[in-house]
C-alpha positions in Angstrom: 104.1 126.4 91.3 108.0 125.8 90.7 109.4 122.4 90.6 110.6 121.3 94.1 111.4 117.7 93.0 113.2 116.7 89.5 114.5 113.0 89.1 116.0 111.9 85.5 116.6 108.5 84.6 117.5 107.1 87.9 118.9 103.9 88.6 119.8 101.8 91.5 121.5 98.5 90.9 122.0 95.9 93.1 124.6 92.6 93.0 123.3 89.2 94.0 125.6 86.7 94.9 123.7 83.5 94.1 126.4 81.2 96.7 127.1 77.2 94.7 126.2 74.1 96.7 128.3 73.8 99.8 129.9 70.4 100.2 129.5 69.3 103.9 132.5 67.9 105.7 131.8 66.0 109.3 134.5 67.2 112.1 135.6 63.6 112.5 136.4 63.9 109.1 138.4 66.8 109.2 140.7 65.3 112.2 140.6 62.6 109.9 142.1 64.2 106.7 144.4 66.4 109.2 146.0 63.3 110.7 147.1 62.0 107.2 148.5 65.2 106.0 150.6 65.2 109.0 151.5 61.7 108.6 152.6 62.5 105.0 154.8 65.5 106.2 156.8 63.2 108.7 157.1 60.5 105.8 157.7 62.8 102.7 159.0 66.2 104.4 159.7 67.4 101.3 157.0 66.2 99.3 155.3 69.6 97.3 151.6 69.8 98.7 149.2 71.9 96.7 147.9 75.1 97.8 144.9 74.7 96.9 143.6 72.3 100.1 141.8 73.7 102.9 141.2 72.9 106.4 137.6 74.5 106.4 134.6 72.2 107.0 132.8 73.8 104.1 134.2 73.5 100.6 132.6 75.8 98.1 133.3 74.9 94.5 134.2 78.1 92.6 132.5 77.6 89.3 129.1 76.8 91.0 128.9 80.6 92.7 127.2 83.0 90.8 126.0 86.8 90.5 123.4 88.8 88.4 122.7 92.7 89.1 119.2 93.3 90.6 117.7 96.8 89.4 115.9 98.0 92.2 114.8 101.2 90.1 115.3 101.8 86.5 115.5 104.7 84.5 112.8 106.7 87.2 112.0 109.7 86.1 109.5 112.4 87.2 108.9 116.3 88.5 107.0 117.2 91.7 105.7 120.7 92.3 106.0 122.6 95.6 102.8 121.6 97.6 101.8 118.3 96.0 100.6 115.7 97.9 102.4 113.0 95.8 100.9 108.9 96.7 103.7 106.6 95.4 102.0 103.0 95.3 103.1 99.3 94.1 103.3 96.4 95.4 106.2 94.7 97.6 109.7 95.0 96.1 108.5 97.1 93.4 111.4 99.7 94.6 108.8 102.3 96.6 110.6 102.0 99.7 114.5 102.6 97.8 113.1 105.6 96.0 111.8 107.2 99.0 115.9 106.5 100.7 117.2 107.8 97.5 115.7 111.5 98.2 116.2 111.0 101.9 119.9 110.7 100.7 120.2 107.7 102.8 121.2 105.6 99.5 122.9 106.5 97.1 121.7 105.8 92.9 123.6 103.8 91.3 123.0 106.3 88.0 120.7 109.1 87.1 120.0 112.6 88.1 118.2 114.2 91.4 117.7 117.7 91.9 115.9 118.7 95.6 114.9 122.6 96.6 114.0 122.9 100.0 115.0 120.9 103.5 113.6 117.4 103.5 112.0 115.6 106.3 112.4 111.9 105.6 110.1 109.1 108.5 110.7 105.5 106.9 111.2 103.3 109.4 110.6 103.1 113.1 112.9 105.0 115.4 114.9 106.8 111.9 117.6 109.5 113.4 116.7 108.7 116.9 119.7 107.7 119.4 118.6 104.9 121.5 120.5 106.2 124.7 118.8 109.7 124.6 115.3 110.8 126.5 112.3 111.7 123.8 113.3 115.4 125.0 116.6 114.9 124.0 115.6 113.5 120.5 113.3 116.3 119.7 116.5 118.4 119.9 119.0 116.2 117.8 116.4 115.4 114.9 115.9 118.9 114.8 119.4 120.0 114.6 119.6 116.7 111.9 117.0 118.8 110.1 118.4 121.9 110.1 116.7 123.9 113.1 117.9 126.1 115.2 117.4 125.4 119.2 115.1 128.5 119.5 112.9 127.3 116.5 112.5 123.9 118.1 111.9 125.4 121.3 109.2 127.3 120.0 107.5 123.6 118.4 108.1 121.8 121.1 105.1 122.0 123.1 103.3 121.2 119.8 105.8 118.5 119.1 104.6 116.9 122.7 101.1 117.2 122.7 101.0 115.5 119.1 103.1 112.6 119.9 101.1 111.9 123.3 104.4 111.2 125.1 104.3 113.7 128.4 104.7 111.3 130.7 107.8 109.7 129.0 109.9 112.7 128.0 112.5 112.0 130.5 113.0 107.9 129.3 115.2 106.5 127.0 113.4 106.4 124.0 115.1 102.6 123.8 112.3 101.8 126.2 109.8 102.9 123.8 107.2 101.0 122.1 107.2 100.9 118.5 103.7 102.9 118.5 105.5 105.5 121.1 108.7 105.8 118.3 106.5 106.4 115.4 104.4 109.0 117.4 107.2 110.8 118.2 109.0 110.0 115.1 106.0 111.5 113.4 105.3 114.6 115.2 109.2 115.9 114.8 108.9 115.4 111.1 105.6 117.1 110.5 106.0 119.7 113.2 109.5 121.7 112.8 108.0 122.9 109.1 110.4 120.9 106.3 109.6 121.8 102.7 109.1 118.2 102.0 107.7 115.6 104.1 108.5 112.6 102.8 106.5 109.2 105.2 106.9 105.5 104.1 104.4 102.9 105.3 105.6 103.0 109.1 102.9 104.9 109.9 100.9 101.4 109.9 102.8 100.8 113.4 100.4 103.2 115.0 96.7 102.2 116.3 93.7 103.6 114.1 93.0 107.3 116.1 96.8 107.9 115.6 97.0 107.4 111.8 93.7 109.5 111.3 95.6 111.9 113.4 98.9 111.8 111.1 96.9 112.0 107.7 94.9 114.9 109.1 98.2 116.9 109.8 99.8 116.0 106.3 96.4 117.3 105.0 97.1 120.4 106.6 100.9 120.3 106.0 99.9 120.1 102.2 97.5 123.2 102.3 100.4 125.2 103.7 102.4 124.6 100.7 104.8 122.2 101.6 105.1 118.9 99.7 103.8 115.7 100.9 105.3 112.2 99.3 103.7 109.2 100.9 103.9 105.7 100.5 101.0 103.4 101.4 99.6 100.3 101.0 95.9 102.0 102.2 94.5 102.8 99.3 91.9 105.1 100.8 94.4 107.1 102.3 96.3 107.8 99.5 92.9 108.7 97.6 92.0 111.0 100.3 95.4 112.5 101.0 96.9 112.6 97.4 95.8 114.8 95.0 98.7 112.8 91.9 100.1 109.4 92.8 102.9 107.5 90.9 102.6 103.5 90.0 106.0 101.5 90.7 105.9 97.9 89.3 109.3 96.2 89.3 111.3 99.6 89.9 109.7 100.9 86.7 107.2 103.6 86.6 104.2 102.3 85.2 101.9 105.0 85.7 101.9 108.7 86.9 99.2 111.3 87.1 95.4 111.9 89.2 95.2 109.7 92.3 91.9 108.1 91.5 93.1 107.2 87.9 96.1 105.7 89.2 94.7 103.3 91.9 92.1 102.0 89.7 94.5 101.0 87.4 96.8 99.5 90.1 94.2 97.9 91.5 92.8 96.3 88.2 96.5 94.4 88.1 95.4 91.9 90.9 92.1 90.9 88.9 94.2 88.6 86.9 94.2 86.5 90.3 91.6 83.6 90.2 90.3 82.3 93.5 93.7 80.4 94.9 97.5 81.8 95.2 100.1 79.7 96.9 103.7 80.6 97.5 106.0 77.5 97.1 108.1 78.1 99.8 105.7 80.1 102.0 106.1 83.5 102.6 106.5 85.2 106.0 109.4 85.6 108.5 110.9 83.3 110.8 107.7 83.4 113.0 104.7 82.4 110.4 104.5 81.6 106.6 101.6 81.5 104.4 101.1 78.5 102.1 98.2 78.9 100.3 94.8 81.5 100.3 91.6 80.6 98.2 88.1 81.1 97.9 85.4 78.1 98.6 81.9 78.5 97.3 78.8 77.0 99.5 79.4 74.0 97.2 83.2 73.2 98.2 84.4 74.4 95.3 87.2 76.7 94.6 86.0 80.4 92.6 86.3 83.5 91.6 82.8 84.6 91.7 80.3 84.6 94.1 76.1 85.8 93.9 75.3 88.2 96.9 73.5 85.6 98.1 76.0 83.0 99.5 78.6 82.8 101.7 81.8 83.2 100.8 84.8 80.8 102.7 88.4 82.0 102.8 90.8 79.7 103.6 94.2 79.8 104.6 97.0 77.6 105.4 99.8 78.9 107.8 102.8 77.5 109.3 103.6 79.3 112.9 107.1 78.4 113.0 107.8 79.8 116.7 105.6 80.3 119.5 104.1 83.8 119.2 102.2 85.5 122.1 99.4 88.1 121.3 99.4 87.9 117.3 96.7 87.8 114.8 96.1 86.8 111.7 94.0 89.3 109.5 91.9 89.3 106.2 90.8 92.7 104.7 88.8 93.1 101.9 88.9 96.6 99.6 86.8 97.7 96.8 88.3 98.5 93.8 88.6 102.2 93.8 90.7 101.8 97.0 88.4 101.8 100.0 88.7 99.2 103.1 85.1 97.4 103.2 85.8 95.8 106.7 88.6 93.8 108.3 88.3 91.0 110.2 91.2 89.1 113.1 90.9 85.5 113.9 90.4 86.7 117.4 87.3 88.1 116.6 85.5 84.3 117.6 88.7 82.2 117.9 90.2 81.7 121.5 93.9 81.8 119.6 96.3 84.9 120.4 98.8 82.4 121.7 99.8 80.4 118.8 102.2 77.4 118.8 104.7 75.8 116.8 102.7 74.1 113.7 100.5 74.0 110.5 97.1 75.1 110.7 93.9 76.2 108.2 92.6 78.8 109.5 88.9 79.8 107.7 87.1 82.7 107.9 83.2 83.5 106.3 81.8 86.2 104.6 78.0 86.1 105.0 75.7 86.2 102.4 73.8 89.2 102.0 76.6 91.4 103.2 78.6 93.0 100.2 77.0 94.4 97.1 77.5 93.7 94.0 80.9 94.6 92.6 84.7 93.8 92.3 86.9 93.0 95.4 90.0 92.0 96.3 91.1 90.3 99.8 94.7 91.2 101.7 96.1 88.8 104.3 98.0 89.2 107.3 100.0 88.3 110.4 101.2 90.4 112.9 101.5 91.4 116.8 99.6 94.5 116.9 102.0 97.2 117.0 104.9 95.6 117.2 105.5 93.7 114.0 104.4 91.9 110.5 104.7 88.6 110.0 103.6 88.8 106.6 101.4 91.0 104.6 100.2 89.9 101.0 98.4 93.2 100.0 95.4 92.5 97.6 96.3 88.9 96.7 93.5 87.5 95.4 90.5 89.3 94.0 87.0 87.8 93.2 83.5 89.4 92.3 80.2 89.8 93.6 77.0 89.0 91.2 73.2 89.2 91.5 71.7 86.5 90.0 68.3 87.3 89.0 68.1 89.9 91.3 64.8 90.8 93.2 61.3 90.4 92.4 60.7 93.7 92.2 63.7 95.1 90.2 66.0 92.7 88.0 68.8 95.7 88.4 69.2 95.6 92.5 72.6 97.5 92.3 72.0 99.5 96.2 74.2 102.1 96.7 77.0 101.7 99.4 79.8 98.7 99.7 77.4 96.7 101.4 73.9 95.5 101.2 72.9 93.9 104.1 69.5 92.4 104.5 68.0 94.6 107.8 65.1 93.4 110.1 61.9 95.6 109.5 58.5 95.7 110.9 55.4 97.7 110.2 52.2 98.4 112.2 48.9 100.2 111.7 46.2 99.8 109.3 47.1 97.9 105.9 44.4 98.5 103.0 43.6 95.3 101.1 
């Protein structure tokens, strides 16, 4: 297969301003200070005043204002062949989300060299190329023309382009009155549908409800065995193992591993074990709607830890600040296995009377139950958001813990069962027992 994809040491630099400690002046003192320079003037008219004064309210002292670049990438290199299905993985900030702008030629590298053979179908965030004032109908046509299609060709997908997205009944509407599920559906189906060499999808496709992403990764299956190149970014780890054939490890906008999916998730993975049972962020982190403060794991005993035996329950507990009233959202714990695969998720709606949430700090606590997981590594992701609509924070595989058998059975010391769980089922028997 011929090289469709070539980047050579490619950069992107950014420049922080790091603003000095503003010095806070009161309005009465400003008419204050004002009221003596005049009274100055009409004393000393021609008295020399220096330049350098100000009438602003906010004084910012040169010398305590600094910058420092901020590589976003650094020295990326790598080839992809026509009809890969490339996962790129890392976590946040690790530069996953600039590379993918970079060969959507939406940013520009700051140094480095990119060579692209083919037309390039780019779906990173919600509502990308699509004019607010125009119908869905009218969108199909403009991000097709965007992507190089002639009206005939799009005319000819645009049935298929329809039926995909689910949006018949709201051609005709503004897409500005869209949901954010309804943008990404259509979003989605225009990209995959009018047949670009490379598809390249960030992580918006976690806007849309379960059936729909099952959907989308079923039609970049198929939009990989037609020979066109698939470059995804995900946070779902079983999606990528199921979708990606090679995946590529970002880790502060370094490449820190490229080759087979599987090996490359189990070694991204294995960077979280280093996590004990707590993490806290200092200054909380979230949006202007929720923070998390702290996540750790309690043992029946009350005691923080890392590792658990089957047997026992395992409390998670978190402590959250909901800054603004929010109507609707959840917070959400998932835990994964460590080749990549979603054991179960779990919202505090699931028992809790709380979708409206108001101003304040709470501890929210949530239980696995004993008998439930087998044995095993595992990591736990935590979440807020409005389904749907937005993400109040997401911190992806922040603490990981283990599961142990202690002692095991009475008939079998080694009671590894096979499967992510082990629950313990209710069975009966009848008829004749022999003594």
């Amino acid at each position: 297969m011929s090289v469709v994809i070539k980047v050579e040491n490619l950069s992107k630099k950014y420049i922080l301003t790091h603003q000095g400690q503003e010095k806070y002046t009161a309005l009465r003192d400003v008419l204050a200070n004002s009221v003596k320079r005049l009274g100055k003037k009409l004393l000393s008219p021609f008295t020399h005043h220096s330049s350098q004064g100000s009438n602003s309210p906010f004084t910012l002292h040169p010398s305590q204002g600094s910058q420092e670049d901020f590589y976003a990438l650094r020295d990326v290199s790598f080839e992809i062949k026509q009809g890969d299905r490339v996962g790129i993985i890392g976590r946040n900030g690790a530069g996953k989300s600039t590379l993918l702008k970079i060969l959507s030629r939406i940013t520009e590298p700051t140094s480095g060299k990119i060579e692209i053979t083919g037309r390039v179908a780019s779906l990173l965030e919600v509502g990308t190329g699509f004019h607010p004032e125009l119908t869905g109908r009218e969108n199909i046509f403009l991000n097709g023309a965007i992507l190089g299609m002639g009206r005939e060709e799009i005319k000819r997908k645009f049935d298929e382009i329809v039926d995909f997205a689910e949006v018949e009944r709201f051609l005709d509407t503004p897409v500005k009155r869209y949901s954010s599920g309804m943008y990404v559906r259509l979003a989605f189906a225009v990209a995959a549908h009018l047949e670009p060499e490379i598809l390249i999808i960030d992580e918006v496709l976690a806007v849309g409800d379960a059936q729909f992403q099952k959907k989308c990764l079923g039609k970049m299956e198929e939009v990989g065995k037609e020979g066109r190149t698939v470059l995804f970014v995900s946070h779902n780890m079983a999606a990528i193992s199921t979708l990606c054939s090679t995946a590529i490890h970002l880790h502060t906008g370094l490449i820190v591993g490229n080759g087979g999916s599987s090996d490359i998730i189990a070694g991204y993975l294995q960077t979280f074990t280093a996590h004990t049972g707590f993490r806290s962020w200092e200054n909380g982190t979230g949006d202007d709607t929720a923070k998390l403060y702290h996540v750790q794991l309690i043992s029946p005993g009350g005691n923080i830890s890392q590792e658990f035996s089957i047997n026992e329950a395992v409390a998670i507990e978190m402590d959250i600040e909901i800054l603004k009233k929010i109507v609707g959202a959840k917070i959400s714990i998932s835990v994964s296995s460590f080749d990549g695969i979603i054991v179960f998720t779990s919202d505090d709606t699931d028992s809790l009377d709380t979708g409206d949430k108001s101003p304040g700090l709470y501890r929210f606590r949530a239980y696995i139950p004993e008998d439930l997981l087998n044995t095993g590594n595992y990591s736990l992701s935590v979440a807020a958001h409005l389904p749907l609509v937005k993400i109040m924070f997401f911190e992806e595989h922040c603490l990981s813990f283990t599961m142990v058998n202690v002692g095991g059975s009475k008939f079998f010391v080694d009671d590894k069962r096979r499967g992510l769980i082990r629950p313990k089922l209710l069975w009966e028997w009848s008829g004749k027992q022999e003594n």
